[in-house]
N, C-alpha and C positions, 0 to 999 in steps of 0.2 A: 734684744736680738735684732729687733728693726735698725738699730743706733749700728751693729755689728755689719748687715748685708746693706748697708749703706758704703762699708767699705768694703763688701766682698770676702768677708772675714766669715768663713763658714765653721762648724763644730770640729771638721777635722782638722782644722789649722789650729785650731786651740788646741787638739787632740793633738797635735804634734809639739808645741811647745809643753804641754801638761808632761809628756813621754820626757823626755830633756830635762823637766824639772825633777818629776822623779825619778830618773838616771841621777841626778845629781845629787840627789839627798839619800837615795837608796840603794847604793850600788851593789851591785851582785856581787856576791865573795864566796868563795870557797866552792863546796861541789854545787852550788846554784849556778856559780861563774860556768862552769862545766855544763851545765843542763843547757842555760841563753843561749852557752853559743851552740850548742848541735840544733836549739829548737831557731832560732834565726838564719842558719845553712837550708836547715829545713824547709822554711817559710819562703825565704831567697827564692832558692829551686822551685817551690810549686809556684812561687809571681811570677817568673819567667817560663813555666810550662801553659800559665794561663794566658800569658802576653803570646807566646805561638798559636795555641789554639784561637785566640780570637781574630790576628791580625791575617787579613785573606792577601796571599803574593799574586791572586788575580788583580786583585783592587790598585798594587803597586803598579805590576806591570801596565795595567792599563793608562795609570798616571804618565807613561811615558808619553803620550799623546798629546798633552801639552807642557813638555819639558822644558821651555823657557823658564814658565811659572816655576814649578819642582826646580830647576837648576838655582835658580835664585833663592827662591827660599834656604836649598840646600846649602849652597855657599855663606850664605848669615849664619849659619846655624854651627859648620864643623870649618868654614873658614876664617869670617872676619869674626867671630865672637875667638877665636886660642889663639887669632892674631892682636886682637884689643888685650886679649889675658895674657900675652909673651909679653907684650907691650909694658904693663906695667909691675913687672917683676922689681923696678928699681923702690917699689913701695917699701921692699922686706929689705933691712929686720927692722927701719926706724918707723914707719908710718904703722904698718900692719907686723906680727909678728911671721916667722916661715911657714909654720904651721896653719895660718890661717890667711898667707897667700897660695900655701896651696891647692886650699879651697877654692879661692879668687878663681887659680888657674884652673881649675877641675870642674866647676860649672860653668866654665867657658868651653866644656868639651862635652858636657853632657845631651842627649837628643831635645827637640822642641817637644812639647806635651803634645796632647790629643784633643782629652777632654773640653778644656778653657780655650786654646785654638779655636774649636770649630764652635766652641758656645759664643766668642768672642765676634768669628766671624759672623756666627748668624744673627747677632744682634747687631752690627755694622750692616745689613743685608748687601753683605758679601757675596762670592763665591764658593759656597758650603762646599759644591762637592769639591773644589780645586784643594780647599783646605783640609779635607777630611784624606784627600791621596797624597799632600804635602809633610801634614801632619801625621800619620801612619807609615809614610813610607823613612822621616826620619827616624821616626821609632824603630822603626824596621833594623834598618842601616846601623843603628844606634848598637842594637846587642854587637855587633862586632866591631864597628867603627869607635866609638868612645873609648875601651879597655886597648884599640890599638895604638891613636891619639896619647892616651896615656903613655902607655910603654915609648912611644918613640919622643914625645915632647917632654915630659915630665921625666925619666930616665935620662935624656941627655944633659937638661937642666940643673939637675941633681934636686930637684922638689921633690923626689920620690923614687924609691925602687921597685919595681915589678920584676922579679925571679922568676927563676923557673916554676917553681913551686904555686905563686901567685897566680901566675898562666895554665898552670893545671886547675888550680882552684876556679877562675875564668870559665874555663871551657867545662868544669864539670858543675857546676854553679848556676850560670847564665847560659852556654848555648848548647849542651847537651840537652836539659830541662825545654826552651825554646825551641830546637829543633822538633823534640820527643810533640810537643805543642802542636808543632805544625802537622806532623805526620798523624795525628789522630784529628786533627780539627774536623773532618768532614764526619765522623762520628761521634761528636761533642759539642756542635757551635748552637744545632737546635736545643741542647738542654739547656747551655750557658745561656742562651736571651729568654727561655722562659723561667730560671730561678737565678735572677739577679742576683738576691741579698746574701747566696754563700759564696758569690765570685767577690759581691761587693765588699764582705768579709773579711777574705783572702786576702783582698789590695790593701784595704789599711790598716787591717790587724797586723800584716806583715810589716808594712812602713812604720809602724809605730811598734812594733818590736825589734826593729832595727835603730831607729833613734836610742831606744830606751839603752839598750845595747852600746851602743854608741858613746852615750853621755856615760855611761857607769862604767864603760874602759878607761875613759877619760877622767875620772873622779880618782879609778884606783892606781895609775900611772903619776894624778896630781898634777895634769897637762895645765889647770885653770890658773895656778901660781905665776905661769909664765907670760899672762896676758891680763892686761890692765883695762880697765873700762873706756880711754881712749881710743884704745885699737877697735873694740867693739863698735863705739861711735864711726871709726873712721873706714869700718870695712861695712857699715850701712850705707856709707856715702858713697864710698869706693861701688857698691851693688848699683845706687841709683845713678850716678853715672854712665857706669856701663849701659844699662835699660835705656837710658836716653843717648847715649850717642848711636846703638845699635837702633833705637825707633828715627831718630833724625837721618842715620844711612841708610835703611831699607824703605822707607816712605819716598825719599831724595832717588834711590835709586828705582824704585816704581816707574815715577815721575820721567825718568829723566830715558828707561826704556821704552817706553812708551805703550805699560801695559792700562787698560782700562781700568775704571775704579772698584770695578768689584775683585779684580784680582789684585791690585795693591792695596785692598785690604786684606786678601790672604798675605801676601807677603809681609807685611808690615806687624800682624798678632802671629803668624805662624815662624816668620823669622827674630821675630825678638824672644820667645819663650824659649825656658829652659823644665824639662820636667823631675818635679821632685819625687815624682813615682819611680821612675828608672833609677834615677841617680843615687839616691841614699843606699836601695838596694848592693848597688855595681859597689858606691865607695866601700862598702863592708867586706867586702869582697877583695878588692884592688887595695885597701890598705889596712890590710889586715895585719895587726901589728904594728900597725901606727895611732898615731891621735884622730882617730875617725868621729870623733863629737866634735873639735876644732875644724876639721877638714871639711865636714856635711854643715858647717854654720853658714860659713857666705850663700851657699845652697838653700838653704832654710830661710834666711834673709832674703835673696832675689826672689823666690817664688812668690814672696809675701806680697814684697814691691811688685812686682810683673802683674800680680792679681788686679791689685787697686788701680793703676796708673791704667792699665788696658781694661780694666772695667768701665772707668770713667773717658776714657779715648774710645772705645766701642760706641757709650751712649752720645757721643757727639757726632759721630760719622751718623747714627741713627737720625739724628734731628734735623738732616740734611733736608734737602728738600727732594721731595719722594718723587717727584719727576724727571731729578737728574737718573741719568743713564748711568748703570753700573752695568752693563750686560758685561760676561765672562765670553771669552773668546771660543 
């Protein structure tokens, strides 16, 4: 385990590839296929009624206050990350297969995380609070922005259709559930901080009943025939690229705005994450009736990379010398 959080590799990331692997040996069939999917709509709805309830729209609002910050990170996150992913559509069909650029393109539209953000930042001794309104408030933004990102890039592209039907599924899914969140939070946010373990439950018992879900569509469709273990190899590279031209532009552009150092290193962990909380969920959702275990892999893939590379980019901004000046503006 020491050998593992050496690389930031924690229980539920194996927990997520374990779900994948039994999706793929064990696929659901017949009236179980019927039961996963109402118990994963299920699961969907209450992550996103928990994501209302917790996320407070004081804490955004207030973010407005230093809106440089928040505009920058925001533009990494829903502008240059679906402009780097329109970017390299010429990969499909010969590098990567369609199915698994539209992946590529789909975690270049998903929100930045939360969690690893502001654990990222505080370990960089950063600007925690800048990144904890940076990082919430893309989440925020994320429930309606992502699924609209979608529909208008991925629909015109032809990567994917969002229907009518898809958009009802959307809104009774994700932001009915989110909303209903928000409107009870002030009489639910003091139970949720003192009995973590059945929220902490909820979050990846649900992610990992949507992978599991995922891969075992994918098994009984026989999506896996049509991708070869090069494209695999080349949509790992295809991820760490991305992770690195997007930490080379928002670090560059820090720099070059002329925000102090504690705030580009918000910028710099808060604008290069992609989160696999959000995203897996929404995919199950948005392509629904498509190959959603090809689709959620380049996702599953960058999160991994995003972990390790800014784990270890974190503990170097650390080792700085403690008397430089980080003050946040």
């Amino acid at each position: 385990m020491k050998f593992l959080s050496r690389f930031y590799i924690d229980g539920f990331i194996l927990g997520i590839f374990a779900a994948a692997v039994l999706g793929t040996l064990f696929p659901a069939e017949g009236s179980w296929e019927s039961v996963l999917d109402w118990a994963t709509k299920i699961a969907i709805a209450l992550l996103f009624l928990l994501y209302g309830a917790r996320l407070s729209p004081r804490e955004a609002l207030e973010g407005v206050k230093h809106w440089r910050l928040h505009s920058v990170v925001f533009a990494a996150t829903y502008v240059l990350f679906p402009l780097i992913g329109l970017a390299l559509r010429f990969l499909a069909p010969t590098v990567v297969s369609d199915e698994l650029y539209t992946g590529i393109l789909y975690l270049c539209l998903v929100p930045s995380t939360v969690q690893s953000s502001i654990a990222f930042t505080s370990i960089a001794r950063g600007n925690i609070a800048g990144a904890v309104v940076s990082a919430s408030f893309s989440n925020l933004v994320g429930v309606f922005l992502t699924p609209l990102l979608v529909i208008l890039l991925m629909n015109t592209t032809g990567e994917a259709t969002v229907d009518a039907s898809a958009i009802l599924d959307i809104v009774a899914q994700l932001i009915v559930p989110f909303l209903i969140g928000q409107l009870i939070r002030p009489f639910v946010i003091d139970w949720l901080g003192r009995h973590a373990a059945p929220t902490k439950l909820v979050d990846r018992g649900s992610i990992l009943l949507v992978v599991f879900s995922a891969f075992s569509a994918s098994m009984r469709e026989d999506i896996w025939s049509a991708v070869s273990p090069w494209q695999i190899v080349a949509t790992v590279l295809v991820c760490c690229a991305i992770l690195a031209a997007v930490l080379g532009i928002t670090t560059f552009a820090g720099h070059k705005l002329g925000f102090p150092l504690a705030d580009r290193i918000v910028i710099t962990f808060c604008g290069s994450k992609k989160s696999l909380a959000t995203g897996l969920p929404m995919a199950s959702v948005l392509f629904a009736g498509g190959p959603v275990g090809l689709i959620v892999l380049p996702l599953i893939i960058f999160h991994q990379i995003q972990l390790i590379v800014c784990a270890a980019l974190a503990q170097r901004y650390a080792k700085r010398n403690p008397d430089e000046s980080v003050g946040a503006r």
